[in-house]
C-alpha positions in Angstrom: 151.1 121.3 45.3 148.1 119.5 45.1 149.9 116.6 42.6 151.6 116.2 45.4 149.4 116.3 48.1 147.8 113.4 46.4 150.7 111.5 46.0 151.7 112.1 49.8 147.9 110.6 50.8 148.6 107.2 48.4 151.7 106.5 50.1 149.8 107.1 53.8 146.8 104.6 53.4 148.1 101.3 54.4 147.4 98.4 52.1 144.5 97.4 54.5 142.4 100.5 53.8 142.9 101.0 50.1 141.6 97.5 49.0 138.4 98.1 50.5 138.5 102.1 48.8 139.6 101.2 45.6 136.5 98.4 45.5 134.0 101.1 46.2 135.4 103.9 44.3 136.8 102.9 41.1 135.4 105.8 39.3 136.4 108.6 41.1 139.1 109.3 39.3 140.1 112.5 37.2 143.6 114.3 36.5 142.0 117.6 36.1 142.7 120.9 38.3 138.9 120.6 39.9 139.2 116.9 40.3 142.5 117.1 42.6 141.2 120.5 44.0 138.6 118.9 45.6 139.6 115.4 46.5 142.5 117.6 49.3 140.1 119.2 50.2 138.4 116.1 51.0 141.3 114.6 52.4 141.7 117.5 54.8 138.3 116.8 56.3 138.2 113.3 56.3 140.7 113.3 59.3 138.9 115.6 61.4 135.5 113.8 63.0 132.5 116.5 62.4 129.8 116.2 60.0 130.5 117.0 55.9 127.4 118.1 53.8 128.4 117.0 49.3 126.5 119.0 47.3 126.9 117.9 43.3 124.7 117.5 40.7 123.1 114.0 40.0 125.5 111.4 38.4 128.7 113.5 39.7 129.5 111.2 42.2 128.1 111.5 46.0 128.3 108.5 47.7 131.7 107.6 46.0 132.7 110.9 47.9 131.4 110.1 50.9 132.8 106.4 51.1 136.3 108.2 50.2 135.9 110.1 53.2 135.2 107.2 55.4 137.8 105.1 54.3 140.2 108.2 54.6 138.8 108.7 58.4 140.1 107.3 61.6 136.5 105.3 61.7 137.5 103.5 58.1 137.8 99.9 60.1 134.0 100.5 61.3 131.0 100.4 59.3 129.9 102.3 56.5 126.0 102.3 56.4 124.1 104.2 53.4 120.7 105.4 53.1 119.4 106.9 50.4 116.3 109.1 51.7 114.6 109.5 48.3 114.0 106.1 47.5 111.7 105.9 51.0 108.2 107.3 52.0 108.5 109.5 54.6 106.5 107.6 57.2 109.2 104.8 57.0 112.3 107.1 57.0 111.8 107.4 60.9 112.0 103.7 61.4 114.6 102.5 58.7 116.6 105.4 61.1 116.2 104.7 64.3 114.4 101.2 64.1 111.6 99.9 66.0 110.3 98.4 69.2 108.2 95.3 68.4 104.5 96.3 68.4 104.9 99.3 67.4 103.1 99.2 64.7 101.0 96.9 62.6 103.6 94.4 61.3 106.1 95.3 63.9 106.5 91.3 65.2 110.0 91.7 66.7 112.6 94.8 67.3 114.3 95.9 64.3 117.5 98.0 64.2 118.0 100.7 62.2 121.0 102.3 60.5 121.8 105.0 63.6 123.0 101.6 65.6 124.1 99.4 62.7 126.8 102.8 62.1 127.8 102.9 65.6 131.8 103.4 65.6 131.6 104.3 62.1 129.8 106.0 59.3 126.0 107.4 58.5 125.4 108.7 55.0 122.8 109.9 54.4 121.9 110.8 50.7 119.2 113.4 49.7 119.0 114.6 52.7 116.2 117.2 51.6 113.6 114.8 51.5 113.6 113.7 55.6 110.4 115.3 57.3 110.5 118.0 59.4 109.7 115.7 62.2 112.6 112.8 61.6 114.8 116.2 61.2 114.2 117.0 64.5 115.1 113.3 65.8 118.7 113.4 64.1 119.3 116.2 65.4 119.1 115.3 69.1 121.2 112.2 67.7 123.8 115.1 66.4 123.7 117.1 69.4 124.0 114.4 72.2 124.5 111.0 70.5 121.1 109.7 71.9 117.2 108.8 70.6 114.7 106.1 71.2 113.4 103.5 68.9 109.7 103.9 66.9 107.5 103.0 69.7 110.4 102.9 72.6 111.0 104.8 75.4 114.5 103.4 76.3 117.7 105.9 75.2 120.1 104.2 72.7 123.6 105.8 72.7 125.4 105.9 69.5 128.4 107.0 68.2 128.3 108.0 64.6 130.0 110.6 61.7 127.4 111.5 59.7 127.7 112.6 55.9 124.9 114.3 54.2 124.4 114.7 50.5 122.3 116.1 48.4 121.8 118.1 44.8 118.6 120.6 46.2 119.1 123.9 47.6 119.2 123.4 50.9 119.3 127.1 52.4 116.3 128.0 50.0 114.8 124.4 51.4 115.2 126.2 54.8 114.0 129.4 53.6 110.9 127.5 52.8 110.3 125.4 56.0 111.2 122.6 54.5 114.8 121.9 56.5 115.5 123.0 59.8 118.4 125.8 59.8 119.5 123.8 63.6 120.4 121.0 61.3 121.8 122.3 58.3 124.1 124.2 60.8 125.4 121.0 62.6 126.0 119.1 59.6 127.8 121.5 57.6 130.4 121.4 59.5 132.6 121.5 56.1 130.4 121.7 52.6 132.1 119.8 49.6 130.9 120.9 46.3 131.5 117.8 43.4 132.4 119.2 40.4 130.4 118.6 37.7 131.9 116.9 35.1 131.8 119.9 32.3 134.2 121.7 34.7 136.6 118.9 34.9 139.0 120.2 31.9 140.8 116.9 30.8 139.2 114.4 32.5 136.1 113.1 29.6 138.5 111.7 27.8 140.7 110.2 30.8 137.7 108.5 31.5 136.2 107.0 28.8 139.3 105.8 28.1 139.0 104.2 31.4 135.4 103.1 31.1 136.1 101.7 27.2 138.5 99.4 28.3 137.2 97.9 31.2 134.1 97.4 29.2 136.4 95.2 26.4 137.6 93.3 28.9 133.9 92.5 30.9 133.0 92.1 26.8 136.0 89.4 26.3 137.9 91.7 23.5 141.6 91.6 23.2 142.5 95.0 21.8 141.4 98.5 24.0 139.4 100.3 22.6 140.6 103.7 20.8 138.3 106.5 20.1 138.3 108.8 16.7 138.8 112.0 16.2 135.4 112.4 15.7 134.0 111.1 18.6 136.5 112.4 20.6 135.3 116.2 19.4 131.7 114.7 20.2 132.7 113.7 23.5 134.6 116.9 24.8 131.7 118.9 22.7 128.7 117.5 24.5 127.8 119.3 28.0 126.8 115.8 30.3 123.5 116.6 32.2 124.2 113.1 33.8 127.5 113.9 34.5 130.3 110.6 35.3 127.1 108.3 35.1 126.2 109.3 32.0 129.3 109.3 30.4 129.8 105.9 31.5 126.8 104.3 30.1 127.3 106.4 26.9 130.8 104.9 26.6 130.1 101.8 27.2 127.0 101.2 25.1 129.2 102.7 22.1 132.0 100.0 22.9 129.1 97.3 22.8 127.7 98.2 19.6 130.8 98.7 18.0 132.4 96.0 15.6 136.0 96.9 15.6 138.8 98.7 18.5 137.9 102.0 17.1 135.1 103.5 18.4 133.6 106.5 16.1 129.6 106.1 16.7 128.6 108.1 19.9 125.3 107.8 20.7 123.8 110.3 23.7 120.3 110.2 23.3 119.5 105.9 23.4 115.5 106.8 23.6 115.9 108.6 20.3 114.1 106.5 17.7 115.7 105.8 14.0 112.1 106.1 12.7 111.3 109.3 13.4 109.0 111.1 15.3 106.2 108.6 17.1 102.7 109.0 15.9 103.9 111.2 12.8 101.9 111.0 9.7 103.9 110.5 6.5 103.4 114.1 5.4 104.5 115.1 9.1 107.7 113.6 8.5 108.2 114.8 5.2 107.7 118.3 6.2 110.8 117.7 9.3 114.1 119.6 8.0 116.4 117.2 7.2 119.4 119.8 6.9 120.8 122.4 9.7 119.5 125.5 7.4 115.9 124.0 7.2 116.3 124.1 11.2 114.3 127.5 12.3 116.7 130.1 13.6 116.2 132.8 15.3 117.3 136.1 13.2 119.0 139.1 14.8 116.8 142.4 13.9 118.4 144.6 15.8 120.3 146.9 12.9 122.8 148.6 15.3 124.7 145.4 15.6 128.0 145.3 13.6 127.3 142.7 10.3 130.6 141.1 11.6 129.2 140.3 14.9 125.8 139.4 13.4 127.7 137.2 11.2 129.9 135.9 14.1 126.3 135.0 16.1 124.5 133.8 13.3 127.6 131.0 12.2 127.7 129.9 16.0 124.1 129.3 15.9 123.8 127.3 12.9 127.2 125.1 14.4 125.4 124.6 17.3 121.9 123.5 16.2 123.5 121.1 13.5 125.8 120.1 16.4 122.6 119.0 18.4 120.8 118.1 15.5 123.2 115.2 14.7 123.6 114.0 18.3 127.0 115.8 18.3 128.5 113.6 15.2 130.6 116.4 13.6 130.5 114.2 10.2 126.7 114.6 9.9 126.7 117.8 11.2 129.1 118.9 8.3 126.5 117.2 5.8 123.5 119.2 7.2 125.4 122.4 6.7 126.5 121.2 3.4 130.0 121.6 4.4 133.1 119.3 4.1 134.1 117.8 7.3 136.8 119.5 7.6 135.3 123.1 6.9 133.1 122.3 9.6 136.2 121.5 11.8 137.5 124.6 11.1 134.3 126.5 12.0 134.4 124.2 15.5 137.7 125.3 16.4 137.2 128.6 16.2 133.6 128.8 18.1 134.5 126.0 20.5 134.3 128.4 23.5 131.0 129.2 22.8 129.6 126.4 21.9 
């Protein structure tokens, strides 16, 4: 049903709309059950005019959201103004918001709109949304409640008409328990909350795309053949957790397609800030004294006697898989050599702990 609903929503945006959408969000695609879960759900809303709050973790894909819900609104041939509420101070939120009168402060030589009226008709997103001041809080949400506010240093009403999404990653209701958000506001914007994914719950959709990322990063490279991943990286792919979520796993994917010499890509590299030399500032008898196998790798030991020795054994193996897993930057090959197992012995042993891994 939700294949379908998907389909159903392709066929209804008119050519018009989805240029514009597919230019802005040409990574928000997945195939998995999550993915399509939540892009109805987003669907669904997009039609009805109220405020949306996205909540996903960093790198999961906000603002791609959000633009997909403009585009998918009856606003999408207005504008779609972004502002990103982390990357300003908090005395020049206020004015980046609602602009400013001239003279209103030092350096104010002429009035200045800000985003409330450049989004009239359309669209206000407003990323981060946990780090506006109390006092700007209280501003937007007069805007919310009547469409109204006045400029920094104005006195005159300016009437708007705007959607706005919020976004954010923070706990917003423990932000409120804490003074820092007023409950008012979290209630008129959350009129629907959509929660991103993150990408470790998206079951399929790693692979769909890197796939995706690999080969347009052949083509922006000038390569002829797409790129193809081995077995092994493919394990080290579906194996790692992604902190960084779709942003990570782009820019993993396509430094390993950069580096790499040939179509098949097998190097995966997660960590770029780890250095090939070692530890910095080791002495030489530091280094020498770093385990260079998984079993030199401290592990903790289970002491407590009344477990079974199956289940000790069982707990113990998944450790050990896991730190030489980590240890290797999730290259099963290398991993295999620190345990002093073949690679496929080691495959084996991933198989059957991959769940808890």
């Amino acid at each position: 049903m939700v294949k379908d609903t998907m389909k159903r929503e392709r066929h209804e945006i008119s050519d018009s709309q989805a240029a514009p959408l597919q230019a802005r969000a040409t990574e928000a695609l997945g195939q998995s059950e999550a993915f399509l879960e939540f892009q109805e759900r987003l669907s669904r809303v997009a039609q009805v005019d109220r405020p949306v709050l996205v909540i996903g973790e960093r790198g999961t894909g906000k603002e791609l959201a959000a633009t997909r819900l403009h585009y998918l609104s009856k606003r999408w041939q207005e504008p779609f103004v972004a502002l990103n509420c982390a990357a300003l101070s908090p005395t020049l939120i206020e004015s980046e918001l609602f602009g400013h009168e001239a003279g209103a402060f030092t350096g104010a030589v002429s009035r200045r709109t800000g985003r409330f009226e450049a989004a009239t008709g359309g669209t206000l997103f407003l990323d981060e949304i946990g780090n506006i001041p109390i006092e700007v809080q209280e501003k937007i949400l007069r805007v919310v409640e009547y469409g109204v506010f006045e400029r920094v240093g104005g006195s005159d009403p300016v009437q708007v008409d705007v959607r706005i999404i919020g976004a954010t990653n923070a706990d917003v209701e423990t932000l409120v328990l804490k003074g820092g958000f007023k409950r008012d506001l979290l209630d008129r914007l959350s009129f629907e909350v959509l929660f991103l994914p993150p990408l470790r719950d998206r079951q399929g959709d790693i692979l769909y795309l890197a796939n995706h990322f690999a080969a347009r990063m052949a083509f922006e490279l000038g390569r002829a053949e797409v790129p193809e991943f081995s077995d092994e990286a493919i394990v080290a792919l579906e194996g790692y957790t992604w902190p960084g979520n779709v942003r990570e796993l782009k820019n993993v994917v396509e430094r390993a397609v950069y580096r790499s010499d040939s179509a098949l890509i097998g190097d995966i590299v997660f960590d770029p800030f780890q250095s090939p030399f070692g530890t910095a500032g080791a002495s030489a008898d530091e280094r020498a004294s770093q385990p260079t196998t998984a079993t030199d790798i401290p592990v903790e030991v289970e002491t407590d006697m009344d477990k079974p020795f199956e289940k000790a054994v069982h707990d113990l193996e998944i450790r050990l898989v896991k730190r030489a897993l980590k240890r290797a930057r999730y290259n099963q090959k290398k991993a295999a050599d620190l345990l002093g197992l073949t690679y496929h012995q080691f495959r084996g042993l991933y198989r059957k702990y991959r769940d808890d891994i």
